[in-house]
C-alpha positions in Angstrom: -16.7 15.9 -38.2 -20.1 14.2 -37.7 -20.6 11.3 -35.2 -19.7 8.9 -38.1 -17.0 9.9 -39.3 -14.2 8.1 -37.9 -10.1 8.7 -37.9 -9.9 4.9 -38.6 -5.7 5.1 -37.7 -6.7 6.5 -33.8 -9.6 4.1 -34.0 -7.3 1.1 -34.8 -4.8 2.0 -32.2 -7.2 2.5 -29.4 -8.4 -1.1 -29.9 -4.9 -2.5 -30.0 -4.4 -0.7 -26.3 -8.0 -2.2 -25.9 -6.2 -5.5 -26.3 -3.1 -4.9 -24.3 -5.4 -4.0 -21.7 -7.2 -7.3 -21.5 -3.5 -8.9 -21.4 -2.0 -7.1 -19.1 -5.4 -7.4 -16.9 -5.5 -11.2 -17.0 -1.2 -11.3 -16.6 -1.8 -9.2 -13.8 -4.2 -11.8 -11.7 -1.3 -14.4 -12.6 1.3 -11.9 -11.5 -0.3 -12.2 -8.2 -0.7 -15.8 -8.3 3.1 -16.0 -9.0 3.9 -14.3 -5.7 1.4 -15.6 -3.4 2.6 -19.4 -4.4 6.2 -18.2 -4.3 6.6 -19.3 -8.0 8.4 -15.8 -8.8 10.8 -16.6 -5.7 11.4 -20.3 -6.9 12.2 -19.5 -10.8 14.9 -17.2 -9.5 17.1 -20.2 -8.1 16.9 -22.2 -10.6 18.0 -23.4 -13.9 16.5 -23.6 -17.2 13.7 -26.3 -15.7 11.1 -28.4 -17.2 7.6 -27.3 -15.8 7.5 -30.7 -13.4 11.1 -29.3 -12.2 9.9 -25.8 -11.2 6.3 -27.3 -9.9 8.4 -30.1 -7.7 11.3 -27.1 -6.5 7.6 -25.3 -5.4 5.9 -27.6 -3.8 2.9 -27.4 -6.5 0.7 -29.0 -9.0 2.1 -29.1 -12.4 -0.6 -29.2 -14.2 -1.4 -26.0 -12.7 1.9 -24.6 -12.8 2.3 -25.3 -16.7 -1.0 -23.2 -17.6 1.0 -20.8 -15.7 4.2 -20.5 -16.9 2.4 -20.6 -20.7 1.0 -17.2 -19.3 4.6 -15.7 -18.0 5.8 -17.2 -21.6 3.4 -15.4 -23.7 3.2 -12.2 -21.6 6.9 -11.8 -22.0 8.1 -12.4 -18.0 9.6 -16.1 -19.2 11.7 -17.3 -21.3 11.0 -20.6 -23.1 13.2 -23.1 -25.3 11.1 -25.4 -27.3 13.5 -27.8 -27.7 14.6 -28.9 -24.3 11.3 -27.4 -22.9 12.7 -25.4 -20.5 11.3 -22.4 -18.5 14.0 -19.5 -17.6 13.2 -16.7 -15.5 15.6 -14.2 -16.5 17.2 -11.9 -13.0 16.4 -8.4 -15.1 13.0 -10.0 -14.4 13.9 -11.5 -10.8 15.1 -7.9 -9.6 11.2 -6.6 -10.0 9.2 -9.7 -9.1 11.0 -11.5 -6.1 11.0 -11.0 -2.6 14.5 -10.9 -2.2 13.5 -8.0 -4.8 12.2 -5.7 -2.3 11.7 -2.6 -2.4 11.3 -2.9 -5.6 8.9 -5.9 -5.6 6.0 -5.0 -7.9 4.7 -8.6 -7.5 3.6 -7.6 -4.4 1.2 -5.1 -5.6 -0.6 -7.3 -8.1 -2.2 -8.7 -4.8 -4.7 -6.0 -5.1 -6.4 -6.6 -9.1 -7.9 -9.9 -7.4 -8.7 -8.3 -4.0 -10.5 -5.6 -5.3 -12.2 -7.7 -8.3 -13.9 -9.6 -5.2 -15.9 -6.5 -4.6 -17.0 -5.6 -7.8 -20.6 -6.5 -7.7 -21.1 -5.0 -4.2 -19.6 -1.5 -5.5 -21.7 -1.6 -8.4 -24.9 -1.8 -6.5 -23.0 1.5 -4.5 -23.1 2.9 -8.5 -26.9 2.5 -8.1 -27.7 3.4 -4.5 -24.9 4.9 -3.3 -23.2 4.7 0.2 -20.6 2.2 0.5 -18.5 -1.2 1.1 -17.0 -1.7 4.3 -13.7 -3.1 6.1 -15.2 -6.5 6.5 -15.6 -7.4 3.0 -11.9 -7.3 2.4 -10.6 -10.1 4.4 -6.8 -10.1 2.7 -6.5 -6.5 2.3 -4.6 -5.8 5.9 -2.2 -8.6 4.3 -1.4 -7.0 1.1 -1.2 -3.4 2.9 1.3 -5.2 5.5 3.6 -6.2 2.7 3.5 -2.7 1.1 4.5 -1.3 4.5 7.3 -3.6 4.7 8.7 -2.2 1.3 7.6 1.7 1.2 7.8 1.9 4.9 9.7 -0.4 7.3 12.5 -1.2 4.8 13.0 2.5 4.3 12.7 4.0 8.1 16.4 4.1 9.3 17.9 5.7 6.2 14.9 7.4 4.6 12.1 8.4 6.5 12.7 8.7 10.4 15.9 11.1 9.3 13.7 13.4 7.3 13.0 15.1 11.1 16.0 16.2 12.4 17.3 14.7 15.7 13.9 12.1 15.5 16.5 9.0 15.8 18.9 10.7 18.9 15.3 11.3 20.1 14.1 7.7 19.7 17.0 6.4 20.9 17.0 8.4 24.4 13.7 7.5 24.1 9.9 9.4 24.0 6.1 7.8 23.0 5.0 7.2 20.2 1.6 6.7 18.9 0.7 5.3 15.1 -2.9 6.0 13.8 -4.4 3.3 11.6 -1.2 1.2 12.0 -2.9 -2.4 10.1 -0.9 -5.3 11.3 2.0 -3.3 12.8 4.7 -3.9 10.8 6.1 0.0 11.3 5.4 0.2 14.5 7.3 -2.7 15.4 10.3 -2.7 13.5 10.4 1.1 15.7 9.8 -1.1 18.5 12.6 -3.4 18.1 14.9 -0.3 16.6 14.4 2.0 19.7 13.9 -0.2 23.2 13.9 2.9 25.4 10.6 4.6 23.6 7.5 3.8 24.0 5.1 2.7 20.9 1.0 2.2 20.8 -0.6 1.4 18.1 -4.5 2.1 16.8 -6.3 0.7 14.2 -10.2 0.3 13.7 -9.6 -3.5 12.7 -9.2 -6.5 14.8 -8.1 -8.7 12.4 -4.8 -6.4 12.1 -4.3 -5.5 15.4 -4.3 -9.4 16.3 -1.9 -9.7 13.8 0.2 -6.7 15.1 0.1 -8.1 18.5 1.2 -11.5 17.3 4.0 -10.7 16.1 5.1 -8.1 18.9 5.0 -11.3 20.8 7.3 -13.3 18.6 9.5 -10.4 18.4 9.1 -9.9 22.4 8.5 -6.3 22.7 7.8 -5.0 25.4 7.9 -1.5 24.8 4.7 -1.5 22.1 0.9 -2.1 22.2 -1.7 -2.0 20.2 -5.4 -1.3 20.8 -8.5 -1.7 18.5 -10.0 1.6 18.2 -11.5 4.6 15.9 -9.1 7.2 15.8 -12.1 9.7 15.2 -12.8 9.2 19.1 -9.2 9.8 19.9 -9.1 12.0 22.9 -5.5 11.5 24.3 -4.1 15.4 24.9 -0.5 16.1 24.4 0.6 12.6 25.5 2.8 11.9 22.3 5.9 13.0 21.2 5.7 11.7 17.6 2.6 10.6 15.8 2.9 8.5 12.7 0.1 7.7 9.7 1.1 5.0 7.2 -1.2 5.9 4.3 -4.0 6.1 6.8 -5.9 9.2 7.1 -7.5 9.1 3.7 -9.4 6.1 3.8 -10.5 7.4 7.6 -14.2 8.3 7.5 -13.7 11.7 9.6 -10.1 12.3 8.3 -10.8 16.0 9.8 -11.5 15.1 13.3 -8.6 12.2 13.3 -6.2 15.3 12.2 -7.7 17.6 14.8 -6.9 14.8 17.5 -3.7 14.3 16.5 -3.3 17.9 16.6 -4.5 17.8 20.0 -2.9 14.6 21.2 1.1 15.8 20.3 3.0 17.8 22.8 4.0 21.6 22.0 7.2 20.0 20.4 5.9 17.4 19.3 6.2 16.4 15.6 3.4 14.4 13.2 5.2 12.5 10.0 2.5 11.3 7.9 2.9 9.4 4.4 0.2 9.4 2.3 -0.1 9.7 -1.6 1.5 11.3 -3.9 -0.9 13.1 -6.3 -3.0 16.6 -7.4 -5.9 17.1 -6.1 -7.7 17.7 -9.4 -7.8 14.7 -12.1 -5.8 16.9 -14.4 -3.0 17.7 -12.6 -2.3 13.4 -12.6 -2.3 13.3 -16.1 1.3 12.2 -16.3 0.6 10.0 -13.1 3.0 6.5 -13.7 0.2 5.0 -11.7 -2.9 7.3 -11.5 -5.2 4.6 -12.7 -3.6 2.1 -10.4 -4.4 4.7 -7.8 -7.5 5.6 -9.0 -9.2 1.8 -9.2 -7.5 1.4 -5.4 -9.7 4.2 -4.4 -12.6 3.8 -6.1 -12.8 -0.1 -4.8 -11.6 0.4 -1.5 -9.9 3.7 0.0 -13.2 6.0 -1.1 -15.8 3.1 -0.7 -14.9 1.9 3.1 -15.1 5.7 4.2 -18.8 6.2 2.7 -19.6 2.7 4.1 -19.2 4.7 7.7 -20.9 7.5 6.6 -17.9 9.3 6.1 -16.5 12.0 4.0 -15.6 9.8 0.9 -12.1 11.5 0.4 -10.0 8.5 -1.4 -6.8 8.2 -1.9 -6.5 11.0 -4.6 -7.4 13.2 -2.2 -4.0 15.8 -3.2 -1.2 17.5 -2.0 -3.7 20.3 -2.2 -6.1 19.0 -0.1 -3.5 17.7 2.0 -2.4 20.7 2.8 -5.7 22.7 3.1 -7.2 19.8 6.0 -3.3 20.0 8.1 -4.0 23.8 8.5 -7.6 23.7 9.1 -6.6 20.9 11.9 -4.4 23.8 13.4 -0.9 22.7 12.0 0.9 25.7 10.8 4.5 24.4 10.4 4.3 21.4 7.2 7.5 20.1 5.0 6.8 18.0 1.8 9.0 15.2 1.4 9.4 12.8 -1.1 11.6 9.9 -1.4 13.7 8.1 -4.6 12.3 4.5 -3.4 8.7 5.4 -3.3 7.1 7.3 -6.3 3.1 6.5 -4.8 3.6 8.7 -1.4 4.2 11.9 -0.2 5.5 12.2 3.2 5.1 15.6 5.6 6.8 16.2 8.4 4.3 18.5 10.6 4.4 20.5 13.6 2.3 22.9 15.6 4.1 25.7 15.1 
């Protein structure tokens, strides 16, 4: 077959997914709109409602909420009579786009097409130049990352992931320190807080914008058994003051993810246990072939996860680093005992329960 010679059928059907592309793209920047205004959350109360209904039940424009709702209509998420000119949001919808949804809120992650779509330009010019985009040109991502916490993580702790370590919640609750590495704005860390009042909890993260946030809230929650300090966890020097150590999806965004697992190493007592989450993937592209959100995965990393690590000069692992990798950098840390998890509720992460020996 020469270079001209086209299979006109495969040609045809690659620009219809072309096309399905460009929708779904532009449905999911309105996806995101719906659950930042709390549209998605509104719909589900009511009725079959006029536009003006559903923008007055929100609190919102309707002129604004009508060029909406014609894109929920047309991409399939709304149902529409054209008589009464109703809008209906039906709850097979409403049980994957709600908050009252959660965990299984997928609204939630459409936060991130916009986010990262604000840093397009700068991580073009990384294309050209190299190096990278850092922390401070994401001002809502700590947000969006705090609501995916409180779906894949805090909502799951009690029943899913603290009893993946045997003993961990007799432990809690008799009560040992804790430390999390990278912990954003604390959402984890305090719902352990508030769960266990005779352990101890500190949190690190390299942002100050998320740790004022963690902070804040401890104090509306009134803990006083958690604290959280801004700081690299690269320069981590604490040695074997911590029962448990925790990572959130943290270490492979970290720009020395080998020296932060070294100190952790380092910083967990002789019985001491490490339960890091982190994603769920190969290490090699072709092994995420069948992937039900490899190139979700792979634009997060790309405009954020990959890019903020060489922004620091740092290793650049992203977040499809592997289980392969994974496992190679736990060992080379000095971690010789490691357990794969994975859990029904969250097909993006991994999570590894690690000891020293």
């Amino acid at each position: 077959m020469t270079v001209t010679e086209l299979d006109a059928t495969k040609a045809e059907a690659f620009a219809e997914r072309l096309l399905d592309i460009l929708n779904s793209g532009a449905i999911s920047l309105m996806i995101s709109i719906g659950h930042r205004t709390g549209l998605f959350d509104t719909l589900s109360t009511l009725p079959p409602s006029t536009s003006q209904g559903i923008a007055e039940a929100a609190g919102l424009q309707e002129r604004y909420v009508r060029e909406w709702l014609g894109a929920m209509v047309t991409g399939g998420f709304v149902e529409y009579n054209s008589v009464n000119k109703t809008y209906w949001f039906p709850p097979e919808h409403a049980a994957f786009l709600t908050r009252g949804a959660s965990p299984n809120n997928l609204a939630s992650f459409a936060q991130f097409i916009p986010l990262l779509g604000n840093v397009e330009d700068p991580i073009l010019e990384c294309f050209q130049r190299g190096g990278g985009v850092p922390y401070a040109a994401f001002p809502r991502f700590h947000q969006a990352m705090a609501e995916e916490s409180g779906q894949t993580v805090v909502a799951a702790l009690s029943d899913g992931i603290l009893p993946l370590v045997p003993g961990l919640t007799d432990a809690l609750n008799q009560g040992i320190d804790v430390l999390d590495v990278g912990c954003g704005c604390g959402r984890a860390l305090n719902a352990m807080a508030a769960l266990f009042s005779r352990s101890r909890f500190r949190g690190y993260d390299i942002s100050p914008e998320a740790i004022a946030t963690a902070q804040a809230e401890a104090a509306t929650l009134k803990l006083d058994n958690v604290g959280f300090e801004v700081r690299d966890a690269a320069t981590l020097s604490e040695v074997e003051t911590y029962d448990l150590i925790t990572t959130f999806d943290a270490i492979h965004d970290q720009a020395k993810p080998d020296v932060v697992l070294s100190n952790i190493y380092r910083a967990l007592r002789p019985d001491g246990v490490y339960l890091m989450q982190d994603i769920r993937a190969k290490s090699d592209v072709g092994g995420n072939l069948d992937h039900p959100v490899a190139p979700f995965l792979y634009t997060v990393s790309c405009l954020h996860c990959m890019t903020v690590s060489l922004a620091a000069g740092g290793m650049g692992l992203g977040a499809m680093w592997g289980e392969e990798k994974t496992l190679e950098m736990l060992k080379e840390a000095g971690f010789t005992n490691i357990e794969l998890h994975q859990l029904e509720h969250d097909i993006q992460n991994n999570f590894y329960v690690v000891r020293k020996s």
